[in-house]
Structure formats: C-alpha cells, structure tokens
C-alpha positions in Angstrom: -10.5 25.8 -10.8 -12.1 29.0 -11.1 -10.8 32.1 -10.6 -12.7 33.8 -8.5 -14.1 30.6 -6.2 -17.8 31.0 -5.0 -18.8 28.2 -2.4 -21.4 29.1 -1.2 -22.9 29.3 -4.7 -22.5 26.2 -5.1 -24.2 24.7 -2.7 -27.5 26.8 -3.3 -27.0 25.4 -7.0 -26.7 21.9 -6.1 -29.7 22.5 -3.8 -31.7 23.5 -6.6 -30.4 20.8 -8.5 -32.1 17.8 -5.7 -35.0 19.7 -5.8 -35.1 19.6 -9.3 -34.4 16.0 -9.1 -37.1 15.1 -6.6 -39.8 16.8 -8.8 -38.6 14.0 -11.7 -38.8 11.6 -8.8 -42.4 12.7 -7.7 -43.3 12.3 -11.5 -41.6 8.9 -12.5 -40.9 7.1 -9.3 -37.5 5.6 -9.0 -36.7 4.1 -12.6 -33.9 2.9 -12.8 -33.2 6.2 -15.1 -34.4 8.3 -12.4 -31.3 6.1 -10.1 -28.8 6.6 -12.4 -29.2 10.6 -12.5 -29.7 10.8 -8.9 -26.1 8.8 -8.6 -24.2 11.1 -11.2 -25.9 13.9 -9.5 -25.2 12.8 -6.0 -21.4 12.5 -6.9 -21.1 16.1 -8.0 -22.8 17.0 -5.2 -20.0 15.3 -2.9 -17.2 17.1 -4.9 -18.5 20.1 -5.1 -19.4 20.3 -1.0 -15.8 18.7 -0.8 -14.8 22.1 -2.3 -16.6 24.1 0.6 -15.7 22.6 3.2 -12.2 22.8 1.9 -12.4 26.4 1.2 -13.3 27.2 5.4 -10.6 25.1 6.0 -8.0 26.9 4.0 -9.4 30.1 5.0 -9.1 29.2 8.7 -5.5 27.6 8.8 -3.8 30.6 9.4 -5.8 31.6 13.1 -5.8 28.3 13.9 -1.9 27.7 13.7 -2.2 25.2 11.2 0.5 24.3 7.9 -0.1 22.1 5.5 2.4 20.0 3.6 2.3 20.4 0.2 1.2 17.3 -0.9 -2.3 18.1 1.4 -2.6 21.7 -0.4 -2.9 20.1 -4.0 -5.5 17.9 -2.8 -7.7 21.7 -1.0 -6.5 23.6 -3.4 -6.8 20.9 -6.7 -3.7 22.8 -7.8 -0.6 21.5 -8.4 3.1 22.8 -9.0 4.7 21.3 -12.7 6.9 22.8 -15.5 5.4 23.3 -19.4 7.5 21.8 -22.1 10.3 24.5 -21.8 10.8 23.7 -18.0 8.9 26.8 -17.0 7.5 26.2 -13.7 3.4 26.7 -13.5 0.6 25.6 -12.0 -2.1 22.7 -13.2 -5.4 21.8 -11.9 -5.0 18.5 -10.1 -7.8 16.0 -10.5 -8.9 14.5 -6.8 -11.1 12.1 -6.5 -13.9 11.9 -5.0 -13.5 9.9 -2.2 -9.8 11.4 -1.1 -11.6 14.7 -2.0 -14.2 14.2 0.4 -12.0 12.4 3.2 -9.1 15.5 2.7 -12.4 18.2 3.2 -13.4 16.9 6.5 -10.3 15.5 7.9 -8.9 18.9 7.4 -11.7 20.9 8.6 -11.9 18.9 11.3 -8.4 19.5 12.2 -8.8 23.8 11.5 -11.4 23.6 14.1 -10.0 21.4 16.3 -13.1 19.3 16.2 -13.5 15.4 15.0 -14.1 14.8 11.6 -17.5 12.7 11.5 -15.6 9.7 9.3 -16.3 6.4 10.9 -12.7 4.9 11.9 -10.9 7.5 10.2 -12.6 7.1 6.4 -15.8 7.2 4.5 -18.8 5.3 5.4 -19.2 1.3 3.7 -22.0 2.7 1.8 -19.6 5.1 0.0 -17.5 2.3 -1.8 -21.0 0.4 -3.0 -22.9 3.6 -4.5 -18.9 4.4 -6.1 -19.3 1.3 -7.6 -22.6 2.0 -8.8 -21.4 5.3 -10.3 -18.3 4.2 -12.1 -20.3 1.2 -13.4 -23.2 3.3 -15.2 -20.8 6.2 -16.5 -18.3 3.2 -18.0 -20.8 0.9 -18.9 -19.3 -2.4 -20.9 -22.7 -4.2 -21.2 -26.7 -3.2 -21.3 -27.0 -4.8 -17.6 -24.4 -1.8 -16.4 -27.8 0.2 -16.4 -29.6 -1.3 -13.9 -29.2 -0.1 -10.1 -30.0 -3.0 -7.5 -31.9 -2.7 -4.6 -28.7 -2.8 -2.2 -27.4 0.1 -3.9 -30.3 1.9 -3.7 -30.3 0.7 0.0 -26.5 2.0 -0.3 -27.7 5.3 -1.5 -30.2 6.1 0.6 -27.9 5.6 3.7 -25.2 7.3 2.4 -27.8 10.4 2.0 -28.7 10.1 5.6 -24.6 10.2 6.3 -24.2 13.0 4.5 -27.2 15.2 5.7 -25.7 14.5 9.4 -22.0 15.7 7.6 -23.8 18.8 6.7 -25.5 19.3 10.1 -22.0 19.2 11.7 -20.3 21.8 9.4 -23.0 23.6 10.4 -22.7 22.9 14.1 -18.6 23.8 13.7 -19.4 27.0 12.2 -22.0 28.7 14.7 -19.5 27.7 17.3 -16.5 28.7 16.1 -18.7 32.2 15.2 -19.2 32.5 18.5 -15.7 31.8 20.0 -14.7 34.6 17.3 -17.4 37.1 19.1 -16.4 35.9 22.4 -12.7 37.1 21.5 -13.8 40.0 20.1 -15.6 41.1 22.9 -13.1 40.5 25.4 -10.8 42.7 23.1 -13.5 45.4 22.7 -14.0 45.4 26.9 -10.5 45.5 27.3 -9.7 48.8 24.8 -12.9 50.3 26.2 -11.2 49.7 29.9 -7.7 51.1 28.9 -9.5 54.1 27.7 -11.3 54.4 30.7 -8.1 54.2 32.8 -6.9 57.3 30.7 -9.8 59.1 31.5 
C-alpha cells in the first residue's frame, strides 16, 4: 500500500482510464479484445474504488463509535500483523480479493454511516460471480477459446456497470448527507458559544 494514500486520485485516474477505454470502443466496436481490456480494467476499477470507500470508512469510525476487530482492519487497511524470519514482528501487505474487498468497503461504510449497504441480500450482485469468471478465465487462459467473451457475459457486464454506477450514486448520496449533519452540528455548537457569550455580555 502506499504511503501516503490518495483516493480520490484514484478515482479521477480510473475515470480517465474508461474514457480512454470508450474512445478504443468508439474506434473498434466491442471485439472481443476490446471485452477482455474492459474486464481487466473494470476489475481494477472495483479494487481500487473498494480502497475509497474504505478509506471514508476508516476515517469516519472514530465519530461514529465504531471498532473494528482485527481481522476486518486487514481487510480496510490490506495490512496485516506477522514476524520476519528472526521473529521480529512487522507489518505485510495483505492481498484481498476483489469480491471480499468490495463487500468489506460497503458493508463497512454502510455501517460508519449508519446507512444500508446497497448489496442485494447481504452480498454482491449475480452478475459479479459471472464477469469474475470471465476475468479469471482470460488472465489464466489454458486454451485459445479462454479469449472469447460470450454474449451473457457481456450481458453480465453491462449490468454489473449499471450496479455499480447506482453504488457510486449512493456514496455520493451518504456523503452530502452526512456533510450536512456535520454542519448541522456545527452550527448548533457555533449558536450555542455565540449565546454563552452573549449571556456574559
């Protein structure tokens, strides 16, 4: 992980990365090329929102009241406690993946804003397992016909864009309103200081 964590980066990268992506679409069509980038791209994309969403949850735990075991803070913080070969302890990057990354990131944020996580019954959309498949299949292909992406997983695809965009619409939706429970607090603390002063007056 890096050391100095920039969220927020990453999503305008990644967003400059689909539009990149949809300029080779407008060009070539969907090839079955043209699929299997979108897929890897699409993955990376999941992870590395994962890692935002994860980061406002960890940065909010603390007002909200909220502890996490251990085991949960590997999986926000992909770190996790071990000893080197001397039996030093220290600290390893812990690889998640990317479906317990993306359930942790909005089961969590969900619970540091005392909202509902948008996961259908508790876990990732159907969609998710089929364009997994799909992913693990072209980046360990065995045979020639591991290239090719069928139509249901494009279908697959496609919906699980749609999900996502509507995951990304509620973070959004969480954060204005929490934003303005914050200035709601704050200005009932400022109007009560500016009344005690008064009072001294």
């Amino acid at each position: 992980m890096s050391q100095n964590p920039n969220p927020s980066g990453i999503i305008g990268a990644f967003t400059e990365e689909l539009g990149e992506l949809n300029k080779i679409l407008s060009d070539r069509g969907l090839t079955d090329f043209v699929a299997r980038v979108f897929i890897r791209t699409l993955f990376s994309i999941f992870d590395g929102y994962a890692f935002y969403v994860k980061q406002l949850a960890l940065g909010g735990a603390a007002a909200a009241g909220i502890t996490f075991t251990q085991s949960e803070l590997e999986i926000l913080t992909e770190l996790r406690n071990a000893k080197d070969r001397h039996g030093n302890p220290e600290t390893r990057p812990k690889i998640v993946p990317t479906r317990e990354n993306l359930t942790m990131a909005l089961k969590s944020y969900a619970r540091v804003r005392g909202s509902v996580s948008p996961l259908p019954n508790s876990a990732l959309p159907a969609e998710f397992k089929c364009a997994s498949d799909a992913r693990n299949r072209i980046t360990h292909p065995k045979q020639v016909s591991d290239f090719a992406i069928s139509a249901s997983e494009r279908q697959a695809i496609g919906d699980l864009l749609i999900w996502w965009r509507s995951v990304m619409e509620w973070v959004n939706d969480e954060e204005l309103r929490y934003l303005e429970v914050v200035k709601r607090r704050i200005d009932e603390s400022a109007q009560a200081m500016i009344e005690k002063f008064r009072s001294k007056l």
